[in-house]
C-alpha positions, 0 to 999 in steps of 0.5 A, spaced: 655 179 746 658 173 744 659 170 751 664 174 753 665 175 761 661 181 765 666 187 764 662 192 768 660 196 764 653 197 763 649 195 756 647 201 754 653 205 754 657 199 751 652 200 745 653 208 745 660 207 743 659 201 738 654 207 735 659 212 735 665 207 733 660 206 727 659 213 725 666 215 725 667 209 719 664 216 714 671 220 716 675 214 715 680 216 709 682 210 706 684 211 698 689 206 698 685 199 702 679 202 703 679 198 709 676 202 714 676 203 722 672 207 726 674 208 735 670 212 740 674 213 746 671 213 753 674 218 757 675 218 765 670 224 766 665 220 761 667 224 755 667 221 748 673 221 742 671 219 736 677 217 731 678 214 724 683 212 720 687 216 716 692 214 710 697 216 706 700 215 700 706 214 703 704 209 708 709 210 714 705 216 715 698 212 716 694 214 723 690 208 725 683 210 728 685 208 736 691 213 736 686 218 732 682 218 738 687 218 743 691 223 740 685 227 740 684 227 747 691 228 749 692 234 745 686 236 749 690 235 757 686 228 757 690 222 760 685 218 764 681 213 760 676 207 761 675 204 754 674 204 746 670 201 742 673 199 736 670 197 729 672 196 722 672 193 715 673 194 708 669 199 705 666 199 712 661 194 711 663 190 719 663 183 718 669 181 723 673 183 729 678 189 727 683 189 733 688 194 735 695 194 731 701 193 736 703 200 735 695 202 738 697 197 743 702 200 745 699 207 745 694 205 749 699 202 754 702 209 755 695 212 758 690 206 760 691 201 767 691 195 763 688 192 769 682 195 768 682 198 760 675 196 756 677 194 749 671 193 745 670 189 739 665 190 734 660 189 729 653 191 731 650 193 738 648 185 739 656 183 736 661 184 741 666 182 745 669 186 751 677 185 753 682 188 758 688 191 755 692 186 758 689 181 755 691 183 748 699 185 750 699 181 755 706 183 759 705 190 755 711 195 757 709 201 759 711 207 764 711 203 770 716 199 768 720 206 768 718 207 775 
């Protein structure tokens, strides 16, 4: 860990999920960048969704890994989340931070308190930084804002 505050989660289950984002960067289909991502999303009730990213030759249609995971999940009556691990490079070879796009924010938002949500950013098991969401979409919008 780089210095970043304690974010209550416990070391060992932080490197699980930097272990399953990394084994998730095999599934990746990334002909065109060859940029590579791999997610392992922490369910509420302690499951864990991995996701890749997926591209398209028509590029609009591309799916990063942080919605794969997510959308896994939802599409299983998932809705409640505490973190993801995020990991990402090209060819896979991890040598700084992959952060969520905006619209993976976004999707994020849609599911997670951004009080409490963990994002975490990886290269390995001893290179890591944890975020809440909120500090990555500071006045994000989300479905409070409907209420």
């Amino acid at each position: 860990m780089d210095g970043q505050k304690d974010c209550g989660m416990e070391k060992k289950q932080i490197e699980e999920l930097i272990d399953t984002a990394i084994r998730q960067l095999e599934f990746s289909y990334t002909p065109y960048s060859g940029f590579k991502v791999g997610a392992a999303l922490l369910a509420k009730d302690g499951k864990v969704y991995g996701g890749c990213n997926i591209e398209n030759a028509a590029y609009g249609p591309t799916n990063c890994a942080e919605r794969t995971a997510f959308f896994k999940a939802v599409s299983e009556g998932v809705r409640k989340f505490d973190a993801i691990c995020i990991v990402g490079g090209k060819d896979g070879v991890l040598t700084d931070y992959a952060a969520p796009c905006g619209v993976c924010r976004q999707v994020m938002m849609e599911f997670c308190d951004p009080e409490t949500f963990q994002v975490i950013l990886a290269t390995g098991k001893d290179h890591y930084d944890v975020f809440t969401l909120k500090e990555l979409l500071p006045l994000g919008f989300g479905p409070a804002n409907l209420g």
